[in-house]
C-alpha positions as CSV (number, residue, x, y, z in Angstrom):
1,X,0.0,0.0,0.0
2,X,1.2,3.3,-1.0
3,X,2.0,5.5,1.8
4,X,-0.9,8.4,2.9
5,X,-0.5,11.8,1.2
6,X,2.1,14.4,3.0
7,X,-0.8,17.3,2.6
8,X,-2.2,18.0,5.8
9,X,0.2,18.3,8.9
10,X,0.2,15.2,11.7
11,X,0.5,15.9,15.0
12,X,3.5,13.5,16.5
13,X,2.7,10.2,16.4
14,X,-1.3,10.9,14.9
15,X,-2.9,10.7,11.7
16,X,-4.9,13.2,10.0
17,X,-8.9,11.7,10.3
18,X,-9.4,9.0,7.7
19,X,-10.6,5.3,7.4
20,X,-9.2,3.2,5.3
21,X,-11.4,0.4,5.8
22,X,-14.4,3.1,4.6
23,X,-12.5,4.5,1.7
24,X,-11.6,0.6,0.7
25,X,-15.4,-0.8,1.2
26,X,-16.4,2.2,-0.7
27,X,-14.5,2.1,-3.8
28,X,-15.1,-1.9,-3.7
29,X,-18.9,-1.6,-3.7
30,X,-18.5,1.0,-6.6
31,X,-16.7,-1.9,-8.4
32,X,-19.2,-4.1,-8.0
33,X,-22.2,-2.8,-8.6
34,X,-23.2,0.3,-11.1
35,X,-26.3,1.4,-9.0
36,X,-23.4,1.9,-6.2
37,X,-20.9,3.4,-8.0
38,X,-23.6,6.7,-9.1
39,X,-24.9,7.0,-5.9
40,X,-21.3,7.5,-4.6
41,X,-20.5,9.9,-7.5
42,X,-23.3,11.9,-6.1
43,X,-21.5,12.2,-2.6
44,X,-17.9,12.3,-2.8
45,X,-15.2,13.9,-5.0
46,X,-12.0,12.4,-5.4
47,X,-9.8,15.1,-2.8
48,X,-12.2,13.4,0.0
49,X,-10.5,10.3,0.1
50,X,-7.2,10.5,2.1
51,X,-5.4,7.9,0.4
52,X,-3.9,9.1,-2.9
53,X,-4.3,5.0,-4.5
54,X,-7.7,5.6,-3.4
55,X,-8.0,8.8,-5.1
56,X,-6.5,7.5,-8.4
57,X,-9.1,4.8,-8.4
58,X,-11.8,7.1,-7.7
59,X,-10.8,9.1,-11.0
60,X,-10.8,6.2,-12.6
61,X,-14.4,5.5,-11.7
62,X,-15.3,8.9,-12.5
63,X,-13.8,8.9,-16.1
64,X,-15.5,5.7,-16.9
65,X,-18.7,6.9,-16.0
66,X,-18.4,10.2,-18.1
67,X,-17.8,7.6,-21.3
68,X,-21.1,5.6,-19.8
69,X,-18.8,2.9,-19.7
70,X,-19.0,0.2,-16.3
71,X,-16.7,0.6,-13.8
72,X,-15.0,-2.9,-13.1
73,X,-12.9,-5.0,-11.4
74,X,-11.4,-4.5,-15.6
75,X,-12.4,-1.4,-17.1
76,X,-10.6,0.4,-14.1
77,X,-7.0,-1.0,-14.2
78,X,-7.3,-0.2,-17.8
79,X,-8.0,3.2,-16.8
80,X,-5.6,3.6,-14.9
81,X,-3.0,2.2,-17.0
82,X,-3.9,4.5,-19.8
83,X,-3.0,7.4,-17.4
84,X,0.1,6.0,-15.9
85,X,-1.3,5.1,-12.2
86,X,-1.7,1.4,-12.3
87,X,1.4,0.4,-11.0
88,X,2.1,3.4,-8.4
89,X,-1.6,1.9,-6.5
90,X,-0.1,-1.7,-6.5
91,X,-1.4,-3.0,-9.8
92,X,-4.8,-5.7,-10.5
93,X,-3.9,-7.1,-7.2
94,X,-5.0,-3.9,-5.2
95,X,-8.2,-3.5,-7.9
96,X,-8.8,-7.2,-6.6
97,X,-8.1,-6.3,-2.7
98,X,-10.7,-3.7,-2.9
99,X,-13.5,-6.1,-4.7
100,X,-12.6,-8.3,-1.5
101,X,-13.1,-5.9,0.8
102,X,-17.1,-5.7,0.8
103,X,-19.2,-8.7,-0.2
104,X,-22.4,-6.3,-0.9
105,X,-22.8,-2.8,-2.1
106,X,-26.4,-2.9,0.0
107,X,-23.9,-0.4,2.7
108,X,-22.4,1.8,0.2
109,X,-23.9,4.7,1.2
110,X,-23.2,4.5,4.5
111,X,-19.4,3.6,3.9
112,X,-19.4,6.9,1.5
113,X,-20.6,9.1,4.2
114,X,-17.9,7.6,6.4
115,X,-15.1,8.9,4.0
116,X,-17.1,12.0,3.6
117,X,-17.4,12.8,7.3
118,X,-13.7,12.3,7.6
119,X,-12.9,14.5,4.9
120,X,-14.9,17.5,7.0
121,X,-12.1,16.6,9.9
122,X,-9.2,17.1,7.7
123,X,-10.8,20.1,6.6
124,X,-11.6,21.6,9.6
125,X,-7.9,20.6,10.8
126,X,-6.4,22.4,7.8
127,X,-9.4,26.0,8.8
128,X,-8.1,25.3,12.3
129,X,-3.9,25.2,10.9
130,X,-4.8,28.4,8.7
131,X,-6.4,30.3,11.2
132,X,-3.2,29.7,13.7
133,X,-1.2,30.9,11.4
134,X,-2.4,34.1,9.7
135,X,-3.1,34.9,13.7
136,X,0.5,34.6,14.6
137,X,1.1,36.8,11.6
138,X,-1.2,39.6,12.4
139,X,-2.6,40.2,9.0
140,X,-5.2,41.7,8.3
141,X,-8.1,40.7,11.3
142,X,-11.2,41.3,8.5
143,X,-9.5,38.9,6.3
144,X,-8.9,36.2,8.8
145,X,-12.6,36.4,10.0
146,X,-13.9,36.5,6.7
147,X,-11.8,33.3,4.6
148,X,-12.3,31.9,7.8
149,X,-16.2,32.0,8.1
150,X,-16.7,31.4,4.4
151,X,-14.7,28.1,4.2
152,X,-16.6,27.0,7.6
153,X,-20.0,28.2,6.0
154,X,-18.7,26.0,2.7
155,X,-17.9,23.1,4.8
156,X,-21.3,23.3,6.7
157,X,-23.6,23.6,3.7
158,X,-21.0,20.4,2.0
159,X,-20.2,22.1,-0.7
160,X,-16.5,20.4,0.2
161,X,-17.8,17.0,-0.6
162,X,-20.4,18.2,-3.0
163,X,-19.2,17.6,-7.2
164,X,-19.8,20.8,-8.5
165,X,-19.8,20.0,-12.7
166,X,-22.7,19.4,-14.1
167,X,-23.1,17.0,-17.3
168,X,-25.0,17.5,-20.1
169,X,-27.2,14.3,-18.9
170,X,-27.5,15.9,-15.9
171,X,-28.5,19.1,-16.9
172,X,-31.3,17.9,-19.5
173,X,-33.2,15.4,-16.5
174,X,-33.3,18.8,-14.4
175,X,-34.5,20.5,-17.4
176,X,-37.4,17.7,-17.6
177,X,-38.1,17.6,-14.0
178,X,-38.7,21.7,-13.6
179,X,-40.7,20.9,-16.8
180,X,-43.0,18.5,-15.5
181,X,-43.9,20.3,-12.2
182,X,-44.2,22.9,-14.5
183,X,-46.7,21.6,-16.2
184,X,-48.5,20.6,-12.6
185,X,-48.5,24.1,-11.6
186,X,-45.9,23.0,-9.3
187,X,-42.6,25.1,-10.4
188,X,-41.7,28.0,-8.7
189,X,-38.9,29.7,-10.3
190,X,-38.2,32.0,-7.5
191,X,-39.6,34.2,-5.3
192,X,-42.1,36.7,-6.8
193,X,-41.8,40.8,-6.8
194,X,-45.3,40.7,-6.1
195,X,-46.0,42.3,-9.2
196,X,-46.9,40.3,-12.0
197,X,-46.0,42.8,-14.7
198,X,-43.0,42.6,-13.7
199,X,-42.2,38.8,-13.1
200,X,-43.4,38.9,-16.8
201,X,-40.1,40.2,-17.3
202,X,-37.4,39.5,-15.0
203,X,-39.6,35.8,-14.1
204,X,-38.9,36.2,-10.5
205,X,-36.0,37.1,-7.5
206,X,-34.3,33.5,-8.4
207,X,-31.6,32.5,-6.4
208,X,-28.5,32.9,-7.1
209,X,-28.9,36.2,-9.0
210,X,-27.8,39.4,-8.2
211,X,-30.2,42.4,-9.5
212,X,-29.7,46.2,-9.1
213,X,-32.5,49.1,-8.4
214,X,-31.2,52.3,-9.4
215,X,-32.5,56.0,-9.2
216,X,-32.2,59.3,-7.9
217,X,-32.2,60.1,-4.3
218,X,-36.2,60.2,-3.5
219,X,-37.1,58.2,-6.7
220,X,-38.8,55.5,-4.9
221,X,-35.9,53.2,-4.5
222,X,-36.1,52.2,-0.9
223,X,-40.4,52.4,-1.3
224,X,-39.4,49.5,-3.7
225,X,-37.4,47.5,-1.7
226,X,-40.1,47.7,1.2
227,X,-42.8,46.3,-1.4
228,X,-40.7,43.7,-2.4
229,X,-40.0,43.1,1.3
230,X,-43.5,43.1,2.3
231,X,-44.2,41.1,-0.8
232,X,-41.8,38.3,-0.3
233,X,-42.9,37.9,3.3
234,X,-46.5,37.6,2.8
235,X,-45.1,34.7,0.7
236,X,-43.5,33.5,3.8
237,X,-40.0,33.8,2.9
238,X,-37.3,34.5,4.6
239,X,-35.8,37.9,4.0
240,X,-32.6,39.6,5.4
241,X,-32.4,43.6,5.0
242,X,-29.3,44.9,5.5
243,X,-30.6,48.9,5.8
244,X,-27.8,51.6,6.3
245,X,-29.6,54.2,5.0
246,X,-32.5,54.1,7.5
247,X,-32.7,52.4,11.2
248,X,-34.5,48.9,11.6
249,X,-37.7,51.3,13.7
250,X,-38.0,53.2,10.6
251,X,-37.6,50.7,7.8
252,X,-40.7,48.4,10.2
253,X,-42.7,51.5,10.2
254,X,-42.3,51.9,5.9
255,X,-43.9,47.8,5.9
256,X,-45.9,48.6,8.4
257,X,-47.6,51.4,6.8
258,X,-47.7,49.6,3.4
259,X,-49.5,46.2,5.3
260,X,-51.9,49.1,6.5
261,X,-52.8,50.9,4.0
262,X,-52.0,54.2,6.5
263,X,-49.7,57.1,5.9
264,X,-46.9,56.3,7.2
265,X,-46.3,59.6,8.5
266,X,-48.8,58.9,11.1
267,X,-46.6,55.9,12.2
268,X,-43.3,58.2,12.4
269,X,-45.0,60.2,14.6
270,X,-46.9,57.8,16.8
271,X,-49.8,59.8,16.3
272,X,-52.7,57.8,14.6
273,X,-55.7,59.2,14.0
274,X,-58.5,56.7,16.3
275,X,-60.1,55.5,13.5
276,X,-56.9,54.0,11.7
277,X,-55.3,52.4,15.4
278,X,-57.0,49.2,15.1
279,X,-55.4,48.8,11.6
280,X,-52.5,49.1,12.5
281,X,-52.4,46.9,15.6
282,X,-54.1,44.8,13.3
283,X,-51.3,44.9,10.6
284,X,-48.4,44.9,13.4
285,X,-49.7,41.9,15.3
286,X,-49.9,39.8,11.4
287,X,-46.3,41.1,10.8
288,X,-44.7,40.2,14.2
289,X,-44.9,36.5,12.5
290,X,-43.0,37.6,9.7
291,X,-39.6,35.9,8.6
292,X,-37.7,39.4,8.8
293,X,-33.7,39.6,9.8
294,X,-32.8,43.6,10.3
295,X,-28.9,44.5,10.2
296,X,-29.1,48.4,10.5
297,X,-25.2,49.1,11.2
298,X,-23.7,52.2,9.0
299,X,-20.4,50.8,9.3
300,X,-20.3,47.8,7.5
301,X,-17.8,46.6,4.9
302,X,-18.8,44.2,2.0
303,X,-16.6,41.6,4.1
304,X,-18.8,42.1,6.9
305,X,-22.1,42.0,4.8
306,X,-21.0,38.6,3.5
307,X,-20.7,37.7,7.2
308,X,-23.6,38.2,8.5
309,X,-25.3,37.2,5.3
310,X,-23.9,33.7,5.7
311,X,-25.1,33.7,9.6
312,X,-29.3,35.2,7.9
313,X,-28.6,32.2,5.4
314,X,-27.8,29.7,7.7
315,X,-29.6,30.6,11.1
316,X,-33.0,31.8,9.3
317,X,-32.2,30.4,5.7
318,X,-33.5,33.9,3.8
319,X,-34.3,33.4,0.5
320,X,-34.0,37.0,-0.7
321,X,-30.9,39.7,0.9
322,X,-31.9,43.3,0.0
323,X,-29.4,45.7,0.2
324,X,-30.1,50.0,0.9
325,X,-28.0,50.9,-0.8
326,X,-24.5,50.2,-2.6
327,X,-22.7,53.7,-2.0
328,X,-23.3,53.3,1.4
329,X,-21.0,50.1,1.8
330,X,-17.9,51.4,3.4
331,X,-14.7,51.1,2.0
332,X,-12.0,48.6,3.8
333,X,-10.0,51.9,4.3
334,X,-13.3,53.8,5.3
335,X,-16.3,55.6,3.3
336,X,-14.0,56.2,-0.1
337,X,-15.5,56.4,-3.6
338,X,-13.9,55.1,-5.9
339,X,-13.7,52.8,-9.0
340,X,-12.0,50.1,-7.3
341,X,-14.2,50.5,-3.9
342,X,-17.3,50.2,-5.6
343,X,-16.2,47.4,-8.3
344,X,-15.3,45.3,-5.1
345,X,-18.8,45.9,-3.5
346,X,-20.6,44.8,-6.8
347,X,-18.8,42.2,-7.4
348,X,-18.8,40.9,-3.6
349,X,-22.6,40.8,-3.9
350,X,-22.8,39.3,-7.3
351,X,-20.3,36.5,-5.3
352,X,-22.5,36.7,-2.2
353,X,-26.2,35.9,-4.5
354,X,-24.0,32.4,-6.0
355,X,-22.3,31.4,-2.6
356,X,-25.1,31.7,-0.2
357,X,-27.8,30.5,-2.9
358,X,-30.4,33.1,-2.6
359,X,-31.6,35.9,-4.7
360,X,-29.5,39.7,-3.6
361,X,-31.7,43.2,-4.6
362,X,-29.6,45.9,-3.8
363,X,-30.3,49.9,-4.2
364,X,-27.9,52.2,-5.9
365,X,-27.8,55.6,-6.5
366,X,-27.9,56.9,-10.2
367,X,-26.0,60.1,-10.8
368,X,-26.4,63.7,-11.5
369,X,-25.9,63.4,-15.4
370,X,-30.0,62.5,-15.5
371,X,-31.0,65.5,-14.8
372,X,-29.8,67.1,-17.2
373,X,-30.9,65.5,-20.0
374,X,-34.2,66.0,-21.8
375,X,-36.8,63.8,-20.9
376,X,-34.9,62.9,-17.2
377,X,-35.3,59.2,-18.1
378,X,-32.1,57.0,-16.4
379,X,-30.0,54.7,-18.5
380,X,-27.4,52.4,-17.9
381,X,-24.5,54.9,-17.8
382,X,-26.6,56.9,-15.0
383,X,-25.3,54.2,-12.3
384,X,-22.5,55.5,-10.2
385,X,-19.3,54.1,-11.1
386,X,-22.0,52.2,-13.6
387,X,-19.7,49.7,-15.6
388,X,-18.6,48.3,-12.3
389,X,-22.5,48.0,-11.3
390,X,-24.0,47.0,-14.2
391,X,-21.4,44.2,-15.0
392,X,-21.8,42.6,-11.2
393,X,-26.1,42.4,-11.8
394,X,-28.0,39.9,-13.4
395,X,-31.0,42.6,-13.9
396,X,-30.7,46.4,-13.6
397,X,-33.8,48.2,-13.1
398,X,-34.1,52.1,-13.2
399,X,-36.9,54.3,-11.7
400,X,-38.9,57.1,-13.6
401,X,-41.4,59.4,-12.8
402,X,-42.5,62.3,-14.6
403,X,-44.3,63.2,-10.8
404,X,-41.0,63.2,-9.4
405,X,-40.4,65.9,-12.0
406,X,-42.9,67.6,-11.6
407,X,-42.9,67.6,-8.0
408,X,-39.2,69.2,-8.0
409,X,-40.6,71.9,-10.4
410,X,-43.5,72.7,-7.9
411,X,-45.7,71.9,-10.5
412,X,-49.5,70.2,-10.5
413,X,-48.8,66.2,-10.1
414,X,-50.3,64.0,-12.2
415,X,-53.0,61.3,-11.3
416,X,-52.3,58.3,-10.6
417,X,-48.6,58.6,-10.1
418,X,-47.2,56.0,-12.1
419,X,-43.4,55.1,-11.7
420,X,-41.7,53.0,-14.5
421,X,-39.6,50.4,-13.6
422,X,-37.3,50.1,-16.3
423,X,-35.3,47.2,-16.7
424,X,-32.7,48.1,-18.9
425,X,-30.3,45.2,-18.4
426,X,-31.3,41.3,-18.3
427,X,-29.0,39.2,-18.7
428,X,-31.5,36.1,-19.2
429,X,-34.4,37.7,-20.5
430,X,-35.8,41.0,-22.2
431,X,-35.6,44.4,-21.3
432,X,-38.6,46.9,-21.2
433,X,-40.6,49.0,-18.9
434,X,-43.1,48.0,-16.5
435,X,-45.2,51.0,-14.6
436,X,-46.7,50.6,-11.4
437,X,-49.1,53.0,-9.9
438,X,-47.6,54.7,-6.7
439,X,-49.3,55.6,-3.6
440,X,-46.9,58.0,-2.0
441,X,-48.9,58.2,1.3
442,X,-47.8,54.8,2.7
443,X,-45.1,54.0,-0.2
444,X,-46.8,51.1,-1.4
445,X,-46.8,50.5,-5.7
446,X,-49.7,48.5,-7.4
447,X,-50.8,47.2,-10.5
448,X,-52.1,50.3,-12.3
449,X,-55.8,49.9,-13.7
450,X,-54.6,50.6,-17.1
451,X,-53.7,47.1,-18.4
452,X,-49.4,46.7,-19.3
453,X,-48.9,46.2,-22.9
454,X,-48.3,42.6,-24.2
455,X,-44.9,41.4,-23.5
456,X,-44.3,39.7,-26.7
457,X,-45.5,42.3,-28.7
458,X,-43.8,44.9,-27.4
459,X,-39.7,43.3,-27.1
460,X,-39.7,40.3,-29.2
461,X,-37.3,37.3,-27.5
């Protein structure tokens, strides 16, 4: 038997976790018995066996399988001749050792999760060994904290033992099942705006994707992100706000008043007209059940938003992070703005969506420039520090409102207020505009009365 690999430090006279009885009962149930050998490749990669003969074989396995071709006490030592391994595991007579070891493949979960589990040790050794020694070396503290939480978060959710490449084969029966629940009414593609004009368009907040909600300071961005709030929570999903721009009081008074239907003035104030006060008890005692997670610091870096996004993902498993807003992330080095500062906050989020598995909204400010163009309506190049933004989001959607216009000018408003929500980036879908009907009283948006136009006929696919 070859002797263990030299990549994880011993302590004297100790091995590094590992069972080689498990990692030999494994591999020979995979040789005997297809059915076995998927089920393991659905549970272990190859860098979870400690053995390096073991990992060879595993490859082996793993290779065959890609080519649809059996994985045998045959096919594998021809495998691994073709790649120059047989003789460094100990030839057919180790292949033949392992078919030994395990007279049924009944176990082989079991013996899989064994290695697995083991493979957590190692790694939690080699976190541990890490973490010792950036200490000693007083690097940076956020840096520690934060390589060290997300490889812990990682190894908790098993992403570590987890194969991360999809095949085509793979791909197409997830296609088909998605299809048929689909077809059930079953499929949920993510978690809804609340607005079906607008799922039209951007489907749903699906996990995984970062989108961006831009415009001008008072264009409705934070009213949007409390409607989509309120929204996703009536669904009963978990959602995480991290709010820097307003305290946690102020941002439950915004839902509040939009549950209530009440201007929300009256809740700032605490002073509620009679009529409206069992409303709002009403509306506050329904929302005290709600799956909300406030983090109102000002301070906060995009290290520590990951954080504490990973502890909302794994203590309350949110669904949906929502972000007020971008600019207000603060630099490493404090509250700088610049290129790099911001391209590092988009780009953390857009990271943040895929690692934690959840959909990320987050507001940004759109600059001056859109003001002083005719017709005020935002593009693209109106984000702050905008090819940084708009390359880190899935979806960008701007705000417009000729009231907000008007408004400024001290002119008559119009009636109803309607705000577009123009989504001018998609990056798996169309672009167009979608207007809701505002209610600025308690900030809530609404399908207007007007029917949207056709989405087909108005951006082709």
């Amino acid at each position: 038997m070859p002797p263990p690999p030299k990549a994880l430090p011993a302590l004297p006279d100790r091995l590094p976790p590992q069972s080689l009885d498990a990692e030999q009962a494994t591999l020979g149930a995979a040789l005997i018995s297809k059915n076995a050998a998927e089920t393991l490749l659905e549970i272990l990669v190859a860098e979870d066996f400690y053995w390096e003969a073991h990992r060879s074989v595993y490859r082996a396995i793993q290779q065959l399988h890609s080519q649809d071709v059996p994985a045998d006490s045959l096919t594998v030592p021809d495998e691994l001749q073709r790649v120059g391994r047989l003789k460094p595991i100990g030839e057919q007579a180790y292949i033949n050792l392992l078919v030994d070891s395990v007279p049924t493949a009944a176990h082989i979960e079991y013996y899989a999760r064994t290695v697995r589990e083991k493979s957590h040790y190692r790694e939690l050794i080699d976190v541990g060994g890490d973490l010792v020694a950036k200490s000693y070396e007083q690097i940076d503290l956020d840096d520690i904290l934060e390589s060290t939480q997300r490889r812990l978060y990682a190894l908790e959710c098993g992403s570590q033992g987890t194969p991360t490449i999809d095949t085509a084969a793979s791909l197409a029966i997830g296609f088909n099942d998605r299809l048929g629940a689909a077809n059930q009414g079953k499929y949920v593609p993510g978690v809804s705006t609340g607005y079906r004009s607008l799922d039209r368009y951007i489907i749903a907040f699906r996990a995984g994707y970062h989108y961006v909600v831009g415009g001008r300071p008072g264009a409705g961005k934070t009213a949007a992100l409390g409607n989509f709030a309120r929204n996703a929570l009536r669904q009963g999903t978990p959602v995480g706000v991290f709010s820097m721009e307003m305290g946690a009081d102020q941002l439950w008074n915004r839902l509040l008043a939009i549950e209530a239907g009440v201007n929300s003035m009256f809740l700032e104030r605490l002073d509620i007209p009679p009529h409206y006060l069992e409303t709002v008890r009403s509306a506050n005692s329904r929302a005290a059940d709600w799956p909300l997670y406030v983090e109102d610091a000002t301070d906060l870096t995009i290290r520590s938003v990951r954080a504490r996004a990973r502890q909302m993902r794994r203590k309350h498993q949110v669904e949906v992070i929502l972000v007020d807003y971008i600019q207000l992330v603060c630099s490493e080095r404090g509250r700088e703005e610049d290129v790099q500062h911001f391209t590092a906050v988009a780009k953390g989020l857009q990271s943040m969506a895929k690692e934690l598995g959840c959909a990320v909204v987050s507001l940004s400010q759109l600059s001056r420039g859109v003001e002083g163009r005719a017709g005020n309506r935002p593009r693209l190049a109106d984000l702050r520090e905008s090819g940084a933004i708009e390359a880190a989001a899935d979806a960008v959607i701007l705000l417009y409102s000729d009231n907000y216009y008007l408004k400024l000018a001290g002119q008559p408003l119009k009636k109803p207020w309607l705000t577009e929500f123009i989504i001018a980036k998609h990056r798996h879908g169309p672009t167009g505009i979608v207007k809701l009907e505002y209610t600025p009283h308690y900030t809530a948006f609404s399908e207007p009365s007007e029917p949207q136009p056709d989405l087909q006929e108005e951006l082709p696919l």
